[in-house]
TORDRENDREN-13744 format. One record per residue: x, y, z of N, C-alpha, C in turn. Coordinates in pm, 1 decimal. Example, Ala and Ser with C-alpha at 12.3 -4.5 7.8 and 13.67 -1.06 7.14 Angstrom:
// residues 2
<pt <1319.0; -569.0; 780.0>; <1230.0; -450.0; 780.0>; <1320.0; -330.0; 780.0>>
<pt <1285.0; -225.0; 708.0>; <1367.0; -106.0; 714.0>; <1290.0; 3.0; 787.0>>
END
This chain:
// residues 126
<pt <82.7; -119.5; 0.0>; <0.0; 0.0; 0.0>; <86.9; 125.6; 0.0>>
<pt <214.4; 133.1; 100.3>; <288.5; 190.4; 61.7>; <344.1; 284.2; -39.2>>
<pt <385.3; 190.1; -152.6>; <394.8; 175.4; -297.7>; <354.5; 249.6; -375.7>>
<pt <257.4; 249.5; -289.1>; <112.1; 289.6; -425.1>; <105.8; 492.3; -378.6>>
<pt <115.4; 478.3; -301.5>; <114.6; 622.7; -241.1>; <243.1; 699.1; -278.8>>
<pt <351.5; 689.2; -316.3>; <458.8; 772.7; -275.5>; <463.2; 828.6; -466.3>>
<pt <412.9; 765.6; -581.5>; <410.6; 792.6; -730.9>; <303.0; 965.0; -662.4>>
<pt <177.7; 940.0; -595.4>; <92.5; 1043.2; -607.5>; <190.9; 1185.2; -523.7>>
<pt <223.0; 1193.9; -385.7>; <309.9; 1211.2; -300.1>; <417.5; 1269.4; -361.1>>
<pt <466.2; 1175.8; -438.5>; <578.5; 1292.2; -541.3>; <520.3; 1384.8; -612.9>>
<pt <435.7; 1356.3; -672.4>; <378.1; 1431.2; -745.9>; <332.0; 1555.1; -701.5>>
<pt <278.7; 1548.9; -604.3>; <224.9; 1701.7; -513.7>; <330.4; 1721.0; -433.3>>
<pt <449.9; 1723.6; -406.0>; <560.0; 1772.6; -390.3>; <618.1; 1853.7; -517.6>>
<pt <565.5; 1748.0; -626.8>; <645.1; 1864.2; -768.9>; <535.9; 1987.4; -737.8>>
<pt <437.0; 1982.0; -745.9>; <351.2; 2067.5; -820.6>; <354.9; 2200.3; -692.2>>
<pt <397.1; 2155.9; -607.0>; <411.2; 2247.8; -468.1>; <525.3; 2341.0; -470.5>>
<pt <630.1; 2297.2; -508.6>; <779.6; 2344.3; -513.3>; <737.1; 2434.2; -636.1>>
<pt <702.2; 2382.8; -744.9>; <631.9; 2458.9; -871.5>; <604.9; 2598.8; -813.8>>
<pt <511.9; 2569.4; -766.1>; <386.6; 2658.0; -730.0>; <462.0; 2786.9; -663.3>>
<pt <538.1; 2727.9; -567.6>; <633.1; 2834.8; -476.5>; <741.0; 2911.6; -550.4>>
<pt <762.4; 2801.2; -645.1>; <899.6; 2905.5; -731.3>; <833.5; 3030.1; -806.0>>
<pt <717.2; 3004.6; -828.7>; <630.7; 3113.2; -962.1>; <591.4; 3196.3; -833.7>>
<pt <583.0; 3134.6; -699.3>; <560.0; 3280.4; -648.1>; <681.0; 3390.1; -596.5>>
<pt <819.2; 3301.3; -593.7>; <909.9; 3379.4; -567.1>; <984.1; 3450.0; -694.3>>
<pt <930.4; 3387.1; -809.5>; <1019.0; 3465.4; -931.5>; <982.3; 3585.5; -945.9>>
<pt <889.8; 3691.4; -909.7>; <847.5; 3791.3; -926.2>; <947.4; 3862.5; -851.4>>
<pt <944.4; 3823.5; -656.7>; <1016.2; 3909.8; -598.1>; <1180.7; 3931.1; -650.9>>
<pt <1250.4; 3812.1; -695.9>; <1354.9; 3832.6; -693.1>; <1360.8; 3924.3; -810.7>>
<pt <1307.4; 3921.7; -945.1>; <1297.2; 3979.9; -1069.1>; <1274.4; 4165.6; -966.8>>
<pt <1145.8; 4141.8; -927.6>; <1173.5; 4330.8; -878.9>; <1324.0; 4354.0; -786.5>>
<pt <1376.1; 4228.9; -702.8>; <1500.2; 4316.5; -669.0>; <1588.6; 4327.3; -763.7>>
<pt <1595.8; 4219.6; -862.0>; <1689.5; 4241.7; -980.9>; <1682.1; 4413.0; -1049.1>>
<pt <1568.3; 4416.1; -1056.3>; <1533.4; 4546.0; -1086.6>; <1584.6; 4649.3; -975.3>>
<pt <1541.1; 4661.9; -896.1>; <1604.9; 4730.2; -793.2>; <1761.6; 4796.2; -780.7>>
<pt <1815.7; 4670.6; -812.9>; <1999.2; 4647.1; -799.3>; <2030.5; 4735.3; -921.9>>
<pt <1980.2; 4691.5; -1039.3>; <1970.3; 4754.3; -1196.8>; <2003.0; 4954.4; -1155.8>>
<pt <1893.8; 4929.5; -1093.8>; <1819.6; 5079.7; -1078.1>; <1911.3; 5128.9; -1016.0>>
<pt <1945.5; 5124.4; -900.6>; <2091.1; 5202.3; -825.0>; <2164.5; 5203.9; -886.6>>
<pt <2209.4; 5113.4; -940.0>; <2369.4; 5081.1; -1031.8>; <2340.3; 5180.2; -1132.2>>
<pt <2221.2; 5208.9; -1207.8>; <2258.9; 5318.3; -1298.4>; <2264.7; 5465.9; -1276.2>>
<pt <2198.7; 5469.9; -1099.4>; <2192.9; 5583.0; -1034.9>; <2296.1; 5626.1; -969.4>>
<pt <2439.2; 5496.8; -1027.4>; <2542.4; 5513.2; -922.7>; <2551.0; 5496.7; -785.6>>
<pt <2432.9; 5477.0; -708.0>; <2418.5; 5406.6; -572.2>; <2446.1; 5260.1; -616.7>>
<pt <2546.1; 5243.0; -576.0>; <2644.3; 5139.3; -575.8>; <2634.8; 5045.9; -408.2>>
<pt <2592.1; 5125.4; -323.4>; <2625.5; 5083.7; -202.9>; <2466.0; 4935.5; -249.7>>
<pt <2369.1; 5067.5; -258.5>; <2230.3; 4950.8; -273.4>; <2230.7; 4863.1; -394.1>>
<pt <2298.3; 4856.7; -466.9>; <2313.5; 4707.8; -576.1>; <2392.1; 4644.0; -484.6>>
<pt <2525.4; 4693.5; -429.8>; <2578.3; 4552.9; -382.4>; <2431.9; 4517.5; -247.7>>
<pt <2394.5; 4579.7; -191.5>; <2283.3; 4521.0; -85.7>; <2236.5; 4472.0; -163.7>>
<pt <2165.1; 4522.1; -242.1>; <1998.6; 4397.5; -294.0>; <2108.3; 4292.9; -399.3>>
<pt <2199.3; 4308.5; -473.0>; <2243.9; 4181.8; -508.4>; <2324.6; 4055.6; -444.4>>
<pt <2401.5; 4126.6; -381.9>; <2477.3; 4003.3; -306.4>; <2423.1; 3865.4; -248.7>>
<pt <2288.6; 3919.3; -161.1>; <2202.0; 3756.5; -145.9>; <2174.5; 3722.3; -288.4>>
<pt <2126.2; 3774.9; -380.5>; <2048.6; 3754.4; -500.1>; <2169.8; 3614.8; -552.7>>
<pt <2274.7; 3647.2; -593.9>; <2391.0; 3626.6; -635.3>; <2461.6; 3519.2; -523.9>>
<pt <2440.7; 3526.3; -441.3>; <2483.1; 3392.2; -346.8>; <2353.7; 3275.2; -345.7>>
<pt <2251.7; 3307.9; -367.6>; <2136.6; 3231.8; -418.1>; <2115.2; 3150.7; -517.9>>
<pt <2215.4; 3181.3; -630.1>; <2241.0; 3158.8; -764.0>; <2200.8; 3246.3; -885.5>>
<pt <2154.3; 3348.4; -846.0>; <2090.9; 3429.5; -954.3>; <2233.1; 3519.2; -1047.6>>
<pt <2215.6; 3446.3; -1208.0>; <2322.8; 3457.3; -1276.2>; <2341.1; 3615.0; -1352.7>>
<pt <2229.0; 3684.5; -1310.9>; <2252.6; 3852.4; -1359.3>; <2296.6; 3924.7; -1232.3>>
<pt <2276.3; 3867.6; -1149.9>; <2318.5; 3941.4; -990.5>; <2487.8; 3909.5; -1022.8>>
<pt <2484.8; 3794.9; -1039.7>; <2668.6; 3731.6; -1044.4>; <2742.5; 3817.9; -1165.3>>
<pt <2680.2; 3861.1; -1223.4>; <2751.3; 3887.2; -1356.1>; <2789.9; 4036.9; -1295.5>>
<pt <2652.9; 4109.7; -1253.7>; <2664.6; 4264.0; -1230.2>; <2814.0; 4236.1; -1096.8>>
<pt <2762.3; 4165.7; -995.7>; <2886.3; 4188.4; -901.5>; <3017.0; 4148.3; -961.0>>
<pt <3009.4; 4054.3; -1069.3>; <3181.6; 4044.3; -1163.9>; <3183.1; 4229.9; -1207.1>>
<pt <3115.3; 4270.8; -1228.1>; <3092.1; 4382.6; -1316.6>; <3155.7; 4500.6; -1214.3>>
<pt <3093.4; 4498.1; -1117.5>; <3177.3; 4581.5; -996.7>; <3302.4; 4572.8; -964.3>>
<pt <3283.0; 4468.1; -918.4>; <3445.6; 4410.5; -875.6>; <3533.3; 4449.5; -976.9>>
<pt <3538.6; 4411.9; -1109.1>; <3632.3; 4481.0; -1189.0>; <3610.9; 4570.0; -1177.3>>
<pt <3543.9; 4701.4; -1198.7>; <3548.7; 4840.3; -1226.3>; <3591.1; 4918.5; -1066.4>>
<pt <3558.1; 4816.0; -985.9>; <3565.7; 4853.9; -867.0>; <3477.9; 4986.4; -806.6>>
<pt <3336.1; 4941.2; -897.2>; <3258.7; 5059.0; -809.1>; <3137.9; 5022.7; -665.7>>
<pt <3168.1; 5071.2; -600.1>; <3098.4; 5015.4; -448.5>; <3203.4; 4932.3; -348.1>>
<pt <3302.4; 4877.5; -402.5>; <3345.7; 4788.3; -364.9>; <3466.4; 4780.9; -405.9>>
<pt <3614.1; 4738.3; -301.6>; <3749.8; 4765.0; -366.4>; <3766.3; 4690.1; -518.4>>
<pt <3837.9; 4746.4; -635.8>; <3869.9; 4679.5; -740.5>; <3931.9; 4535.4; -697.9>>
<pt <3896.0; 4434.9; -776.4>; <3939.3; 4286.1; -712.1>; <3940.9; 4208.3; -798.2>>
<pt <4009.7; 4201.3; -946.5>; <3992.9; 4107.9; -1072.4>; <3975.5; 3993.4; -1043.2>>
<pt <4017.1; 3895.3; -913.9>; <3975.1; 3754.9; -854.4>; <3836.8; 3746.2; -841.9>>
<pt <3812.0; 3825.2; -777.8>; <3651.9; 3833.7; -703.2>; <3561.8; 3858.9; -800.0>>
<pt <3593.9; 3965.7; -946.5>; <3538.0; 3951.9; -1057.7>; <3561.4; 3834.8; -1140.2>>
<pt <3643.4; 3748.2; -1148.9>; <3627.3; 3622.1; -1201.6>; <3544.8; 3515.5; -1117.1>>
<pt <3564.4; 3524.2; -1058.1>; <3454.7; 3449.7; -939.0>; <3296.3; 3446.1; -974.6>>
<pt <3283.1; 3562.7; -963.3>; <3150.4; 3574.5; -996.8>; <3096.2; 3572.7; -1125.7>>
<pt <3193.1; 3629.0; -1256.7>; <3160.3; 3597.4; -1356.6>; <3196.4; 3456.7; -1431.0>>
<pt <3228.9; 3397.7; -1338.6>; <3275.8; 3240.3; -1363.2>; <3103.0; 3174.6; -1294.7>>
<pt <3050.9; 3207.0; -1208.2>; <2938.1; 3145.7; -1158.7>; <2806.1; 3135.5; -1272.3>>
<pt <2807.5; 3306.3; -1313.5>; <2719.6; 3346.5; -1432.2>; <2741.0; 3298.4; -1536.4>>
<pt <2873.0; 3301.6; -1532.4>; <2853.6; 3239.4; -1691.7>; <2820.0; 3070.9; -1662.5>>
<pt <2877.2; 3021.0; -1621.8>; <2852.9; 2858.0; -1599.9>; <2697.3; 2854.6; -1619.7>>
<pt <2631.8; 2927.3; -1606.7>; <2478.6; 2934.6; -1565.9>; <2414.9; 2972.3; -1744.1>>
<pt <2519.4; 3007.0; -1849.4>; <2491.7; 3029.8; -1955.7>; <2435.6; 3169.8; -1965.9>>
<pt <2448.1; 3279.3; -1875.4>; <2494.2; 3408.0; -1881.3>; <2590.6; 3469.2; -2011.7>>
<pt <2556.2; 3511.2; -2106.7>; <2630.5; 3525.5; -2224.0>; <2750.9; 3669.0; -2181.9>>
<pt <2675.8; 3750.7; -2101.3>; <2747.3; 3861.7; -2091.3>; <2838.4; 3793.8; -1975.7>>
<pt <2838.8; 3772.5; -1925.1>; <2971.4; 3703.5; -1780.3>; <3025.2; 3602.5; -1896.2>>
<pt <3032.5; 3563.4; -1958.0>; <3099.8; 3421.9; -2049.9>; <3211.7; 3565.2; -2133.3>>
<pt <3107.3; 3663.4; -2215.5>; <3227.6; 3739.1; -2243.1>; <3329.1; 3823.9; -2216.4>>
<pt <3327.4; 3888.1; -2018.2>; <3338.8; 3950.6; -1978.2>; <3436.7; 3868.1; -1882.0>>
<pt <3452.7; 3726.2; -1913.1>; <3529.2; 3610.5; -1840.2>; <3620.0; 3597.7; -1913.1>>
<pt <3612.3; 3598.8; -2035.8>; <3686.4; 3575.4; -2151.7>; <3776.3; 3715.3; -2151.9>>
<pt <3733.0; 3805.8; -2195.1>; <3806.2; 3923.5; -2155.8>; <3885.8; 3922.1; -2075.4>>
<pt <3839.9; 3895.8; -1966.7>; <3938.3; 3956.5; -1866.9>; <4052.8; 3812.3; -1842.6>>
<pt <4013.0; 3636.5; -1895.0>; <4135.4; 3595.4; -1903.9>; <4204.1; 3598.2; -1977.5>>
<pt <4177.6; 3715.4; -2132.5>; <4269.7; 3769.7; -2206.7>; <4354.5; 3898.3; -2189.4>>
<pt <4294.5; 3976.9; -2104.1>; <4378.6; 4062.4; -2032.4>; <4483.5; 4016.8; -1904.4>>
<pt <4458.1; 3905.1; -1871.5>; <4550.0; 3868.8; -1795.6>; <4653.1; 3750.6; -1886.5>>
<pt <4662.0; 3677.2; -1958.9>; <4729.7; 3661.2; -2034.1>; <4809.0; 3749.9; -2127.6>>
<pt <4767.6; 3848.5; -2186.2>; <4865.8; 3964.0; -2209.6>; <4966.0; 4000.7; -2159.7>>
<pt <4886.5; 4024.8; -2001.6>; <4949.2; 4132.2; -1898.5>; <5087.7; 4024.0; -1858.8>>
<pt <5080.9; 3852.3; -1843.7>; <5187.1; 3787.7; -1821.1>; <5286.9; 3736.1; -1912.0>>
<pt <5247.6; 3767.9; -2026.4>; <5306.1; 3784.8; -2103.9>; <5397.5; 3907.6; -2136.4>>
<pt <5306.5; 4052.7; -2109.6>; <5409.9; 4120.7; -2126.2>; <5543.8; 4161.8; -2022.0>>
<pt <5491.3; 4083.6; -1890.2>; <5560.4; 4080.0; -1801.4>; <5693.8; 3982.6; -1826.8>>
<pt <5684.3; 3901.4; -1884.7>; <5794.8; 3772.8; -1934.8>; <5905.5; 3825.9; -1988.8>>
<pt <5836.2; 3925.8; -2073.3>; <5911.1; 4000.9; -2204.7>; <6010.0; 4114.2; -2169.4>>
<pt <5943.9; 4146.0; -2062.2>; <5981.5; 4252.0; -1987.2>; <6112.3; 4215.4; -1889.8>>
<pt <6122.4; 4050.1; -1869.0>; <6183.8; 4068.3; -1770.8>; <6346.2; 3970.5; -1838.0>>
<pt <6238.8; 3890.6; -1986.2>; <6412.4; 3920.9; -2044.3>; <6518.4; 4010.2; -2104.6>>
<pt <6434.5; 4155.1; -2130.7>; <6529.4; 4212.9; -2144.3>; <6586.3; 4326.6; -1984.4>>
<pt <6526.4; 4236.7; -1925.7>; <6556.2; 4325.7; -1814.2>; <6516.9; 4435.8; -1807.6>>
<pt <6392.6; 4498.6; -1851.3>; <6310.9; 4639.9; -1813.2>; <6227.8; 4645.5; -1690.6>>
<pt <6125.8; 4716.0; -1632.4>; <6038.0; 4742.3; -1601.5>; <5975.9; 4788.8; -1700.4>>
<pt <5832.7; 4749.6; -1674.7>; <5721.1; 4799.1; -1791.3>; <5626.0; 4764.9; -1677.0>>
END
């Protein structure tokens, strides 16, 4: 009898979890919005607030914008690690803008050790 119960049981577990995600996609979408909104107002302090949970949650435009900070270093000290970090999360998530903004920046750091190599056989600073 068992058996027979746990096929239905799953089932209204899917449709429940369902149900709850469609009611939380709204809120997070208005803080997404929110974060958006400061960041272009230059309140920097309130994107990193409303994104940082967003973005430790898994939300892959929150991850991308905080790669986005972190490099430019606005709100928050400049930190090219901490911007790969996060645009390594987003993009994994198929985030197109963190995939190119990942790419970038491990082509700017390949440059940069490169031109450092170059630099140091002929014995300059650069």
């Amino acid at each position: 009898m068992t058996k027979h119960l746990t096929k239905p049981i799953r089932a209204i577990h899917f449709m429940v979890l369902a149900f709850l995600m469609t009611l939380s996609s709204p809120v997070v979408a208005q803080d997404v919005e929110k974060g958006y909104a400061a960041a272009q107002a230059g309140d920097f302090a309130t994107a990193l607030q409303v994104w940082l949970p967003l973005a430790e949650q898994g939300e892959a435009f929150a991850q991308s914008n905080l790669g986005l900070m972190y490099e430019r270093g606005q709100g928050v000290p400049q930190d090219y690690k901490e911007a790969v970090k996060w645009y390594r999360l987003a993009a994994e998530q198929g985030d197109a803008e963190a995939q190119f903004n990942l790419g970038i920046m491990y082509a700017m750091a390949r440059r940069s050790s490169r031109l450092q190599r170059s630099c140091e056989v002929v014995s300059t600073s650069c």
